[in-house]
N, C-alpha and C positions, 0 to 999 in steps of 0.2 A: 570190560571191553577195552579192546588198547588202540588208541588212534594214533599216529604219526602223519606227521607232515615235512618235505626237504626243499630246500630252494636248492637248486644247480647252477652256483656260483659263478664255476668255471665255466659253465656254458652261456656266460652272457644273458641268461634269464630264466624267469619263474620256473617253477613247478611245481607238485605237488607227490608224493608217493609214500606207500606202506613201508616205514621204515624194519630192516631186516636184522630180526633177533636172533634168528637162529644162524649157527657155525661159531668159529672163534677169530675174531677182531686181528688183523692184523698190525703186531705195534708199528707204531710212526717213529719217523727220525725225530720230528721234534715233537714239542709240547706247545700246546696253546692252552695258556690258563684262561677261564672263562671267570668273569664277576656278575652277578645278576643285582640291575638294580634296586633289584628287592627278592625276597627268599621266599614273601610270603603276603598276601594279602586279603582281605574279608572285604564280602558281599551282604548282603540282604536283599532279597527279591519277594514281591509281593508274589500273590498267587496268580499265575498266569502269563505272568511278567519274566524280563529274559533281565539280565546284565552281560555287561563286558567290562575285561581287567584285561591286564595285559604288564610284560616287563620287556627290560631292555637288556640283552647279553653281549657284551663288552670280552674281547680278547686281547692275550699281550702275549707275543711270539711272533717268531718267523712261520709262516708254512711251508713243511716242504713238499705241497704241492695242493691239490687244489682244494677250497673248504666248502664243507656243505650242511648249513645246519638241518639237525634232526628234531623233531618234539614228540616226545610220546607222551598221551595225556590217560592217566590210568581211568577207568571206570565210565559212566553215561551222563553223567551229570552237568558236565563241563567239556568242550571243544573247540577245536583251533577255528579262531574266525580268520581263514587264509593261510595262506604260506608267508612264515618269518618274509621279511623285509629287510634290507641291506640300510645302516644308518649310518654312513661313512664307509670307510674301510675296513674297518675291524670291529663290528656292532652289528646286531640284527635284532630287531623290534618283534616280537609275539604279540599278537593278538587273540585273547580267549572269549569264549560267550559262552552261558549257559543254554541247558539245554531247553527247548520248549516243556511248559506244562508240567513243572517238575510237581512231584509230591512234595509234600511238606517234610521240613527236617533241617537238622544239620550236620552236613557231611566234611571231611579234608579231603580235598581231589589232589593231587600229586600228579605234577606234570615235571615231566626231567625234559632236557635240554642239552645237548649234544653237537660237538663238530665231528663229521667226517669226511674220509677223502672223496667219497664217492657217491652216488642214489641211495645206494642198495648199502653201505652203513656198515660196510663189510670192516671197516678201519675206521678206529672212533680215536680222536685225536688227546693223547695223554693229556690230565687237567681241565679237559673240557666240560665233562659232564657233572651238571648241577639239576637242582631240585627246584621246585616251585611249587608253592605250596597254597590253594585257592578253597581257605575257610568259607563254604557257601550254608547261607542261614535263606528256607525259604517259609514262608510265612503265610500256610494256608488262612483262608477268613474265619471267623466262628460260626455254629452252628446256635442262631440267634432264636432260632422262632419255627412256626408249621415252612417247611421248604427250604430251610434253611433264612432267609433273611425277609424283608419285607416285600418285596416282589416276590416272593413264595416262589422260585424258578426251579426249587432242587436241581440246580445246575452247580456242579465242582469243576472248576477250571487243571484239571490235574490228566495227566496220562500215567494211569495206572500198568502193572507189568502181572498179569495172570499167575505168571510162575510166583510171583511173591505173594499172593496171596494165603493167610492160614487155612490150614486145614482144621483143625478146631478151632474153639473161641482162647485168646487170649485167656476170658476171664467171664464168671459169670455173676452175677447179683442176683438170688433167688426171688421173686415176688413173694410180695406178700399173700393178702385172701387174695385177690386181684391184679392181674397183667399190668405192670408198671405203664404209666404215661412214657410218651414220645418225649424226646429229651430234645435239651439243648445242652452246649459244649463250646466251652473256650479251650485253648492247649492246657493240658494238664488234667484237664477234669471236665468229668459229665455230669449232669445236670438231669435228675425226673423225681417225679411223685410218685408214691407208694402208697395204695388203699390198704387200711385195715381191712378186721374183721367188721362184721353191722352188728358184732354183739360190744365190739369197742365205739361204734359208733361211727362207723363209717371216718374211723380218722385218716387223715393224708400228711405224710411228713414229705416235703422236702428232704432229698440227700445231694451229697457232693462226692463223687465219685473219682476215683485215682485213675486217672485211664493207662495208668502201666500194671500195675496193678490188681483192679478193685477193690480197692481199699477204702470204704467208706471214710470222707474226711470228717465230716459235718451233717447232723442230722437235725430240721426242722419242723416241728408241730408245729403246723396250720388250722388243726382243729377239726371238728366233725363238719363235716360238708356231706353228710347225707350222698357220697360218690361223687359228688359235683366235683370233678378237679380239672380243672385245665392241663398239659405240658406246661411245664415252666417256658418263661425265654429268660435270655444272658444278653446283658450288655453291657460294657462298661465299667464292669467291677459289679454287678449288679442282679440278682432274679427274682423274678417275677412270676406270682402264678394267682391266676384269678379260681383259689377254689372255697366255695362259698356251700351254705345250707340255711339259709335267710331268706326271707320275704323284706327288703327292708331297702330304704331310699337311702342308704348309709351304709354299705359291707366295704367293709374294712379288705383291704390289700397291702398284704408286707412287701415290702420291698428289703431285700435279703443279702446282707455283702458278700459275695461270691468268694471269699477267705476265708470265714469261718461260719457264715448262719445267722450273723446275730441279725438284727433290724436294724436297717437304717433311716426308713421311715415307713410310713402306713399314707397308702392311699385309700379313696374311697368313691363307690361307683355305686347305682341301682339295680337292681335286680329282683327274680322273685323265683326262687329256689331254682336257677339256670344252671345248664353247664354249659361256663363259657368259653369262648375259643383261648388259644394263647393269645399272651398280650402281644403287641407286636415295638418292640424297639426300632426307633430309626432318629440318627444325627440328634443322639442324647435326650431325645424325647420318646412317649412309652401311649400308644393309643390301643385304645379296648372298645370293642362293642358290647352294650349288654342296655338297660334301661327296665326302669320296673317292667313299664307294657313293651319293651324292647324299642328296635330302629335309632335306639342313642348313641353314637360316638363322643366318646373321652378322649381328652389329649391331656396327658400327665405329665408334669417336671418332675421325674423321678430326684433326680438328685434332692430339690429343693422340697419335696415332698408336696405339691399342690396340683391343682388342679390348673392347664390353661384355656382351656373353652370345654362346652362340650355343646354337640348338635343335636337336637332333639329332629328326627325327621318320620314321626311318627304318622300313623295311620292305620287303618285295622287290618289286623294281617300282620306281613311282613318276618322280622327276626329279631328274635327274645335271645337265640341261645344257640353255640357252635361254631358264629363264624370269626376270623381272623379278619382284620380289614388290610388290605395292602397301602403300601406308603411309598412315596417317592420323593422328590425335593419339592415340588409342587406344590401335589392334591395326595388325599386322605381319599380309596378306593371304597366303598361299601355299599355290597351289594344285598338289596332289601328284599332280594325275590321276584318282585313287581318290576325291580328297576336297578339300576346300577345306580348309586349316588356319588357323585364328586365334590370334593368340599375341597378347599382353601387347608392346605396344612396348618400354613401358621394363624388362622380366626378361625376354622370350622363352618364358616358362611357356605354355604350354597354355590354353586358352578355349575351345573350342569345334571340333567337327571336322564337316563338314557332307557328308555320304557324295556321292557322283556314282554313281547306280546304272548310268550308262555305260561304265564302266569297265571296258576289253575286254583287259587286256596283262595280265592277275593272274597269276602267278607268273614272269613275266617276270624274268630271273636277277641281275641290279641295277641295269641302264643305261636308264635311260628318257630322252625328249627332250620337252621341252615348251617350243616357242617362240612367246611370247606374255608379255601382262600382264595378271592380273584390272585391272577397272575399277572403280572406286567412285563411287558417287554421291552420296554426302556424307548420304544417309536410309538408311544400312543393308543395301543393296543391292550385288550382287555381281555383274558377268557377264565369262567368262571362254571361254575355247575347251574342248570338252566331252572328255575321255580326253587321252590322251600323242598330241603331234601333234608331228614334224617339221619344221622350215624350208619353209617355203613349202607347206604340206600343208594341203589344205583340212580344215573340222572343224564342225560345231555349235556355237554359241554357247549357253550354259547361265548361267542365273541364280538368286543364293542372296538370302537373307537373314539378316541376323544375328538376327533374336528368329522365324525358322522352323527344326524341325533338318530339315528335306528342301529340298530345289531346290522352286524355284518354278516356272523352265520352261525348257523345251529346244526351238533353233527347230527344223524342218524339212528347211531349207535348211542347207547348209553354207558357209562364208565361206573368204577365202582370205588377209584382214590384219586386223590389229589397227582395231576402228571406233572412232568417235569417238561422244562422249555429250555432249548439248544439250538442255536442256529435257526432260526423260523424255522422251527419243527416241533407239534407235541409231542411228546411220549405217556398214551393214555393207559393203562390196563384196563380193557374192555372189559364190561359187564358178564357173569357168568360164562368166563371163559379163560382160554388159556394163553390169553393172544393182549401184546403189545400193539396199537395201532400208532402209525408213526403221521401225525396231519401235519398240514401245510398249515402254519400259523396264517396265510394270509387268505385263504382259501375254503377249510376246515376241510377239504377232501382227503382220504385218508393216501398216505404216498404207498406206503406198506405196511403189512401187519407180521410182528415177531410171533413164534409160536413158543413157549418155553419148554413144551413136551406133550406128545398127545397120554393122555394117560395122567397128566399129571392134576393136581388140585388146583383149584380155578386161582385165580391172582386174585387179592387182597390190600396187599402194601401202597402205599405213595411208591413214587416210581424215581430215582435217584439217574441223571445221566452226567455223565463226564466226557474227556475228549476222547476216550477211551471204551469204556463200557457203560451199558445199563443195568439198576439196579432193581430188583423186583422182587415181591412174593407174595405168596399163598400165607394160611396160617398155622403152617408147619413146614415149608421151606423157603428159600431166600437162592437167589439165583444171580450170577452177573452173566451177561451178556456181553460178547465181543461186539464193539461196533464196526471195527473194523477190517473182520475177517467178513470174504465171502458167504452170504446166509444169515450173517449173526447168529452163530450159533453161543448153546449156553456153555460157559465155560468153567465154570466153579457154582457148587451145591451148598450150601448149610444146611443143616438138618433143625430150622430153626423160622420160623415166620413171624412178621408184627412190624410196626412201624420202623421205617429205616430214618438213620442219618450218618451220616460221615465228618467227622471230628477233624480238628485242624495235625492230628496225632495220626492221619492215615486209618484212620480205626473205622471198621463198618459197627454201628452198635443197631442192633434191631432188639425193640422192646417187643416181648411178646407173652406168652405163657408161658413159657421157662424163666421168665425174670428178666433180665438185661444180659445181653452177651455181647462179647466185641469180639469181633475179626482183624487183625492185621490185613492191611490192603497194598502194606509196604516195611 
């Protein structure tokens, strides 16, 4: 895209207009050489996040008649904040900003800089025209745990462009006997588990994945886990995967240097041959739920390799096995089926316990399943799947708050993955169907429901939203969603379904029966 911007010198004040490329330039009598105080400069921008640069253009000549500077700034990325500015006599200041919500990456933007006689740029003033040059480095987050990070929000701060997206996969990873684990993902490399065969023993290796690629970097035996395998999470240089085939007050957890596989150290948790959720990293600390009779939360020092509290909040019933606990700078989220529990991150102590009068399994004799992760919404807010629910078992979605002691609300409708939260909005994939419901985080009423296609296989996947599109699917396709065309309709297919995430590489990677595949999303 090419932008320009003119100030109209000669007419005593501002403006702005589309600088004119096309005809041929009429030469001037004189020459104005132009000097920029600088040719070239570098950004870094967190994800979501804008910056501004900007240079100064200095002339030395007579004009023989009136000057106007011009800016054209090549591509999307980067754009004039204003019209040049007059800095003396012979000087005009630019002001650049990036663009909202960019993708991850890094780009050289080329912005040139120009004098002419006139608006319209018909007469470009000999010696004037220079470059500038705006090295932007933007810095998606990682893809850490279940939703991407410990608030589980699957929300990408990114505005994705449809047209850029692949029409095939990048790149695939075949599975093994069994559909790879949901991944996690730092820049550079992806992150999942791989089940053997049950005639090898139900083994699970960790891999390390080239996300340009697939080029396996690093491969880890975890050992026979009887299928039990978690998704890995990444943090820090660091992953982590809780997969176990033990009865034992003592199962060992590697903790895996994200370079090359080796061990860095071994944690250890209870359990009794569980599949437990991923671990959940947050502010270099790594917490897990599991317990022989389950309802036990861990909080690990991975680095240091120890253990720093853990909370036993047992009772009969509850959750042995499945769920992720969410985390914030506070409170440690974990929800027991019966109740939401809030602990103290840094002691694990008690805070608050917030009943779920849904709660149908009560004297259940001590093995409960709850697969899933409460969500947080950064105001106090809680929404999570409503009773003990199974693997793929559809459930109610129920919402708490911290300064309420009852639930706020419970939908109607039943869901069938883990949604994504944007703007006080969920994004659920409704139970046995083909339909996205879009609730009101404060509310639970549904605002509207996406359709992805009548005819098509019912939705399956977590549900991925950005500032741009949603990400959804069945278990043989994958779909994005325009959010902001009229309708939302769907706008790009993969022929491919299974847990999604989106990589700080722009990369869509959905795990599924075909193995691992990535998409280009930019």
């Amino acid at each position: 895209m090419l932008a320009s911007c003119v100030l109209l010198a000669a007419c005593g004040g501002g403006g702005s207009g589309g600088g004119n490329t096309g005809g041929t330039p009429t030469p001037t009598i004189s020459t104005l050489n132009v000097t920029l105080s600088s040719t070239s400069t570098s950004a870094t921008v967190a994800e979501g996040a804008k910056t501004n640069v900007g240079f100064t253009a200095s002339y030395t000549g007579t004009p023989s008649g009136a000057v106007v500077p011009d800016v054209q700034v090549n591509g999307s990325r980067i754009a004039l904040a204003g019209a040049p500015t007059a800095n003396g006599a012979s000087a005009y200041d630019v002001k650049l900003t990036s663009a909202d919500f960019l993708p991850g990456g890094q780009t050289a933007n080329q912005v040139t800089f120009r004098l002419c006689t006139d608006s319209n740029c018909g007469t470009v003033y000999p010696g004037s025209t220079q470059t500038f040059t705006v090295n932007l480095t933007v810095n998606l987050k990682d893809w850490q745990t279940v939703q991407r990070d410990a608030a589980h929000t699957g929300y990408v701060a990114v505005k994705f462009a449809t047209s850029a997206f692949g029409t095939a996969p990048l790149w695939n990873v075949p599975k093994d006997a069994f559909r790879p684990s949901a991944i996690a993902a730092r820049a550079g490399t992806v992150y999942a588990n791989f089940i053997q065969q049950a005639v090898n023993g139900g083994r699970v290796t960790t891999r390390a994945i080239a996300s340009d690629t697939g080029a396996v970097r690093w491969s880890y035996d975890l050992g026979q886990t009887g299928f039990n395998t978690s998704a890995p999470s990444y943090d820090n240089g660091r992953v982590v995967s809780a997969a176990v085939d033990l009865s034992s007050g003592s199962i060992p957890m590697p903790v895996l240097d994200a370079a090359d596989g080796h061990p860095l150290k071994v944690l250890s948790y209870a359990s009794q041959f569980a599949k437990g959720g991923a671990p959940v990293p947050f502010a270099d600390k790594l917490y897990h739920q599991a317990g022989y009779y389950g309802n036990v939360v861990y909080a690990f020092d991975p680095a240091a390799g120890t253990t720093d509290w853990v909370s036993d909040q047992s009772r009969l019933g509850g959750v042995s096995e499945g769920e992720s606990v969410a985390v914030d700078a506070q409170y440690v989220y974990f929800y027991r089926a019966d109740a939401l529990i809030v602990l103290n991150r840094l002691s694990g102590a008690l805070v608050s316990k917030i009943a779920d009068p849904f709660f149908s399994r009560e004297g259940l004799s001590y093995f409960g399943t709850y697969f899933g992760a409460p969500v947080l919404d950064g105001a106090g807010r809680i929404f999570t799947f409503s009773d003990n629910r199974s693997q793929n078992q559809p459930a109610p979605l129920i919402a708490f708050a911290l300064a309420q002691p009852t639930y706020l609300w419970r939908t109607n409708a039943s869901y069938i993955n883990q949604p994504a939260l944007r703007g006080g909005r969920l994004y659920a994939p409704r139970a046995d169907s083909t339909f996205v419901d879009v609730i009101d985080a404060a509310t639970g009423s549904v605002v509207t429901s996406i359709n992805v296609g009548t005819g098509k296989p019912n939705l399956t996947s977590n549900v991925i939203v950005t500032e741009s599109h949603i990400f959804v699917g069945s278990d043989t396709e994958t779909y994005a969603i325009d959010l902001n065309a009229a309708g939302n309709p769907v706008v790009w297919t993969a022929a491919q379904g299974g847990d999604l995430a989106i990589t700080p590489d722009n990369l869509l990677v959905i795990a599924g029966d075909n193995g691992l595949s990535a998409y280009r999303l930019n």
